[in-house]
N, C-alpha and C positions, 0 to 999 in steps of 0.2 A: 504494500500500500504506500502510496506516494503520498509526504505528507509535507508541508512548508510554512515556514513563521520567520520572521522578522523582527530585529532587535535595534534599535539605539534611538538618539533622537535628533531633533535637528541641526543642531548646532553641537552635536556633542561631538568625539573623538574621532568616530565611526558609526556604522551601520551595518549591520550583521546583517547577513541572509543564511537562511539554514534550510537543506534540503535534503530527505530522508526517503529509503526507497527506489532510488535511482540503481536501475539495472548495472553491471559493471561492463564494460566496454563504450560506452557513449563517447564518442570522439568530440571534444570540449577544448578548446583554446582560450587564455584569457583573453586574447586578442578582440575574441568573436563575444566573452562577456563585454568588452569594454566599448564594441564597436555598437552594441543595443543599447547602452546605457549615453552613449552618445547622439542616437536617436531620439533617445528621450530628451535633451537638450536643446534640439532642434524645435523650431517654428518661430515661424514671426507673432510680434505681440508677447516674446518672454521678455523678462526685465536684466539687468544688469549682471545680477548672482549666476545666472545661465555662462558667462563669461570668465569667474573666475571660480567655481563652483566644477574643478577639472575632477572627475569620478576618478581618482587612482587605487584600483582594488587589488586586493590578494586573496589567490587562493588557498586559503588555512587546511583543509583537510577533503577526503573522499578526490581526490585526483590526482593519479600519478602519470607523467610524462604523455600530458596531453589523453588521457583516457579515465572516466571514471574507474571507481572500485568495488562500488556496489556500497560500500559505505557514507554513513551521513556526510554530501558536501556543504561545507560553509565559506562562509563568500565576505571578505571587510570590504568595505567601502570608504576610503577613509576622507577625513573631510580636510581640506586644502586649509579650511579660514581658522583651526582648530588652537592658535596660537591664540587669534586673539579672544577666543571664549574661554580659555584654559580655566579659568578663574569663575566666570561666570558659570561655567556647567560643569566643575570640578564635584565629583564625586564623593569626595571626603569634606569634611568642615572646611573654611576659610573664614581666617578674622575677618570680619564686619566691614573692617576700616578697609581691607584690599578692595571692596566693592564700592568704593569712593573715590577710585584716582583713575587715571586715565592708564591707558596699554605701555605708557613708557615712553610712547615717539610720537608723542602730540596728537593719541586720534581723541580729542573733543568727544568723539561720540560715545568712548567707552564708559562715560559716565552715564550716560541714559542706555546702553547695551547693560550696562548692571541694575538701573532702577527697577525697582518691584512696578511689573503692571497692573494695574487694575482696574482698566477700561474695556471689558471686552467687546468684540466685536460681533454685530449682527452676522448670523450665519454660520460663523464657526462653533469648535466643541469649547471656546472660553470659559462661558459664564457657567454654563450648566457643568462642564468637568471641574472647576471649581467647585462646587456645590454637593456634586457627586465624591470626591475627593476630598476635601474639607481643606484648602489651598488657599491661604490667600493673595498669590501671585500667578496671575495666567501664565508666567514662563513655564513653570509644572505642567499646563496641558499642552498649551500650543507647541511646546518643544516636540512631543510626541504627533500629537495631531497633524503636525503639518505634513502636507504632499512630497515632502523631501523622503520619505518613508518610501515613498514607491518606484525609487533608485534601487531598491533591495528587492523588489519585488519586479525589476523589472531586470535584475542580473539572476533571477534566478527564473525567469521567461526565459532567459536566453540558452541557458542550459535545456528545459523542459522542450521550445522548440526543434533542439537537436537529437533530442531522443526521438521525437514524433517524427523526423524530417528521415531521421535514419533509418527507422524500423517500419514506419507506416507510411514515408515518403508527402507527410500530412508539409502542405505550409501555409501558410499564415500572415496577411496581409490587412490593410485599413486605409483608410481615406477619412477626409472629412466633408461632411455634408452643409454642416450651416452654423455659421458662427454668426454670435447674433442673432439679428432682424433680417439677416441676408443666408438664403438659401436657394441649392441648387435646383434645377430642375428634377422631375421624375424618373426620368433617364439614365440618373449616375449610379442611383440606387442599382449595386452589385455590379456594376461597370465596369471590373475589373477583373483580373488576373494575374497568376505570380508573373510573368511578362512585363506586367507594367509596376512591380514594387520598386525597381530602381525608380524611374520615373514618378513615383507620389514619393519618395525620400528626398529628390531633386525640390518640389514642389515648396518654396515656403510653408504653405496652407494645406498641404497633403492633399490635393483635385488634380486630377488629367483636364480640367476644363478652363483653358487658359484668361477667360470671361470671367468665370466666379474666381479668381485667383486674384484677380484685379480688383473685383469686388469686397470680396475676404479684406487682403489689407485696406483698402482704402474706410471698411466698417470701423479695423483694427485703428487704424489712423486717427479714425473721428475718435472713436471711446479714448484713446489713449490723451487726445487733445483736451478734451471732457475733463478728466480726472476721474474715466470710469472703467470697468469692465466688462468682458461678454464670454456667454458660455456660449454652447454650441450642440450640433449631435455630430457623430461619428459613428461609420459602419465599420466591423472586422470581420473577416472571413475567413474560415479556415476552408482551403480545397483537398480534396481527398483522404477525407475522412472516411473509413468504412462505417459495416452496419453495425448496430446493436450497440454501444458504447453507451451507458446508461444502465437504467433499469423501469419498466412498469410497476414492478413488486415493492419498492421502500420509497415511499416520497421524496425524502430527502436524499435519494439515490437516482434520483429521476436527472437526465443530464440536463435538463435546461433550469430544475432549480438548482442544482449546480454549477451554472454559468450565470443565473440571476444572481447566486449570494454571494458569487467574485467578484463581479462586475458592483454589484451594488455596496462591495467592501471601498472601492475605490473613493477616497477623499473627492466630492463635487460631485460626486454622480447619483443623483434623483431619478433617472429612470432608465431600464432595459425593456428592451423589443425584442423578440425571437423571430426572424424572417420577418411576414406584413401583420406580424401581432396585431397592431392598431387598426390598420387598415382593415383588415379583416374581419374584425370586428363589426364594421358596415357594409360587410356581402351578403349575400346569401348563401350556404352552403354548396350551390354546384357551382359558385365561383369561391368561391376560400380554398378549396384543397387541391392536394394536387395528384391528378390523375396518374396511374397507374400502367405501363402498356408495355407486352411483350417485348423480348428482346428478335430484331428482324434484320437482314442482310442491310438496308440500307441505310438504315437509321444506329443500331448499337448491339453489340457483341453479348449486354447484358438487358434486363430490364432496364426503364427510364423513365421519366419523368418531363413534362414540355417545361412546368414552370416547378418556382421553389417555395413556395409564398409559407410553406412551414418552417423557414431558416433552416432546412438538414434534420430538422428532430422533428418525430412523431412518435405520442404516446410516453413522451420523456426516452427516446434514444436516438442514436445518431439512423437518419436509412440512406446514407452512402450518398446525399447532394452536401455540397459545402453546406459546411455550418454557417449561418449569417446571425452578428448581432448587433444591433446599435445601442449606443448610449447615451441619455442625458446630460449633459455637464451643463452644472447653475454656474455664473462669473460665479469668480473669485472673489472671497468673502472680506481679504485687504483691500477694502476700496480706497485709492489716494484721496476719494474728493472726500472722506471722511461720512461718517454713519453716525447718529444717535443713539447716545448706549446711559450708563450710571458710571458713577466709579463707585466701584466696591465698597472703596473705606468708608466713603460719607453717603451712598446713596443716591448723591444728587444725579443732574441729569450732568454728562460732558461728551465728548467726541472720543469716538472710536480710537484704539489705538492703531496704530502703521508703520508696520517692521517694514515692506516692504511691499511690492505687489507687480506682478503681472500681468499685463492689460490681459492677456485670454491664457490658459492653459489649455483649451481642445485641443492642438493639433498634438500638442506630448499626447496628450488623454487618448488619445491613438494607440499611441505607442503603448503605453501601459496597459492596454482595454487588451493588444495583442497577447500582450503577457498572461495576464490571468486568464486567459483563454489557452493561452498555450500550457499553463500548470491544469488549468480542470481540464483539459483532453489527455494530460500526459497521466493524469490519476486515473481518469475513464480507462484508457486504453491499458494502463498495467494492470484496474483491478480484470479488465477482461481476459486479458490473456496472458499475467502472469510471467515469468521469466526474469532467473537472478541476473543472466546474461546478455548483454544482445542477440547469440548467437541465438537461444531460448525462446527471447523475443520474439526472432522472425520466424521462426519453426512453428511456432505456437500461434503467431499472426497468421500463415498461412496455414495452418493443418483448418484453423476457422473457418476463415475464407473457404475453403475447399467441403467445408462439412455441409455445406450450403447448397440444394443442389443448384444446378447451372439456369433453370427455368427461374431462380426465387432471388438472383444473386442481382 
């Protein structure tokens, strides 16, 4: 059973990533964690921290000479700016008076990088993780809460990708649909292929549609002149996924609530779609599903399917079309133009506090929406067929495949 969790906070030393389960032989280079985790950094509409915020990780354990071991991998991520928080998110006590003076070399701001906040902000886990935790400094939550966490989550996608890539030949790809008020046409919906994943990495805004591209930033543009933010949707797609991956028998074994409670794990993301979830919702049932039709000389080797409109999963499992999912992302809850909040100490009313902010996160939210997509298909796929090894793996991926007969496949 593939299992995975994540440790540190945001500003602190590092970020652990921990993955458990992983077959042994997966061919795994840091290179290839380092090159998804740079993905993530990527899009326009990030703010300044995306530029010196350089991900330098190590792989601490479960990997020897470019190949997993079958034992628990873990994954640091260490954090570039860790010198000047030393103090401020130091683990053990600190005299009072060090959280009073500046970094040493004149940065002014380490005096308010030390102050106790206590203005939170509309949106985030501030006020209420204070309250749940009995804090009375937002640094305690926000440290944790914040989207900096899915650096870890998005180096341990990169591994889970490559088990799926090697054994099941599954890959895994995103686009972004609509940021903001501005969105794509009907058209782009699934518009893609691994063929064109170089080309949406190329993309500021992650679109093949050189129109909404233009669009995108210039939304980006306005909100950022504003002193605001914009959230967005974003589709991911996994292609060749086989069948059965899931289960109908345990609810919570069901793969699309499996892919809702990843996806809905994600910092900013208010809502998931499975294929035309929504839409579909306003058909009638001989237009929502998707027909059925032998396998024939001119058309496929196997059965198929004309349209997809259940994203890959029926019944809670995968039946062998890409898996399709999109996400909700609400803007970012650091508004520069400032929110209406209390401060803690006294109640009254005052303005939000603002470490810092990102006019849009979608186009990463991409990237990370692939990740967790790429660990709940790499959990589906191991608890179905099992195997310490890769060699295990594909034996036991195809002896499946093959128990299938040829009419049903």
């Amino acid at each position: 059973m593939i299992k995975w969790s994540t440790a540190g906070e945001s500003h602190g030393s590092a970020l652990l990533a921990l993955i458990e389960g992983m077959p042994a032989g997966v061919e795994i280079e840091s290179t290839k964690i380092s090159r998804e985790l740079e993905r993530r950094r990527l899009g326009y509409g990030r703010g300044s921290r995306q530029k010196f915020e350089a991900d330098r990780i190590e792989l601490i354990s479960g990997i020897r000479h470019g190949k997993t071991l079958g034992s628990p991998i873990s994954v640091l991520i260490h954090n570039s700016e860790w010198p000047k928080w030393k103090t401020v998110m130091s683990a053990d006590p600190v005299d009072p008076a060090a959280l009073q003076i500046d970094a040493g070399v004149g940065d002014t701001r380490e005096i308010a990088r030390n102050r106790k906040l206590t203005k939170p902000r509309p949106g985030h886990a501030d006020l209420v993780g204070m309250n749940k935790y009995g804090f009375t400094d937002a640094r305690n939550v926000l440290e944790r809460a914040s989207a900096r966490e899915t650096a870890a989550r998005v180096a341990l996608g990169a591994i889970a990708k490559e088990y799926l890539r090697q054994v099941a030949h599954i890959e895994i790809g995103s686009q972004v649909l609509q940021v903001g008020s501005v969105s794509g046409p009907e058209s782009l919906r699934g518009n893609f292929t691994p063929d064109n994943f170089s080309d949406l990495d190329a993309s500021p805004v992650r679109t093949l549609d050189l129109d909404l591209e233009n669009r995108f930033i210039a939304e980006i543009d306005a909100a950022k002149k504003a002193g605001d933010t914009l959230g967005g949707v974003v589709e991911i797609v996994a292609f060749n996924v086989p069948q059965a991956l899931g289960t109908y028998t345990i609810a919570a074994e069901r793969l699309d609530a499996q892919i809702a409670a990843a996806m809905m794990s994600i910092q900013a993301v208010k809502g998931v779609e499975i294929g035309d979830g929504f839409r579909s919702a306003g058909r009638r049932g001989s237009a929502a599903h998707d027909e059925i039709f032998p396998a024939s000389a001119e058309n496929s080797d196997t059965l198929f399917r004309k349209t997809n409109r259940a994203g890959g999963i029926e019944g809670g499992m995968s039946n062998g079309e890409p898996v399709v999912v999109r996400l909700a992302y609400k803007p970012i809850s650091t508004v520069p133009h400032a929110l209406s909040t209390i401060d803690t100490e006294t109640g009254q009313a005052a303005t939000a506090l603002h470490q810092r902010s990102d006019t849009t996160a979608v186009i990463p939210g991409a990237v990370i929406g692939e990740s967790m997509l790429a660990l709940v298909l790499a959990r589906a796929l191991n608890s179905q067929i099992g195997g310490d090894s890769m060699r295990q793996a594909k034996e036991n991926l195809h002896s499946f495949i093959n128990s299938i007969p040829q009419e049903r496949r």
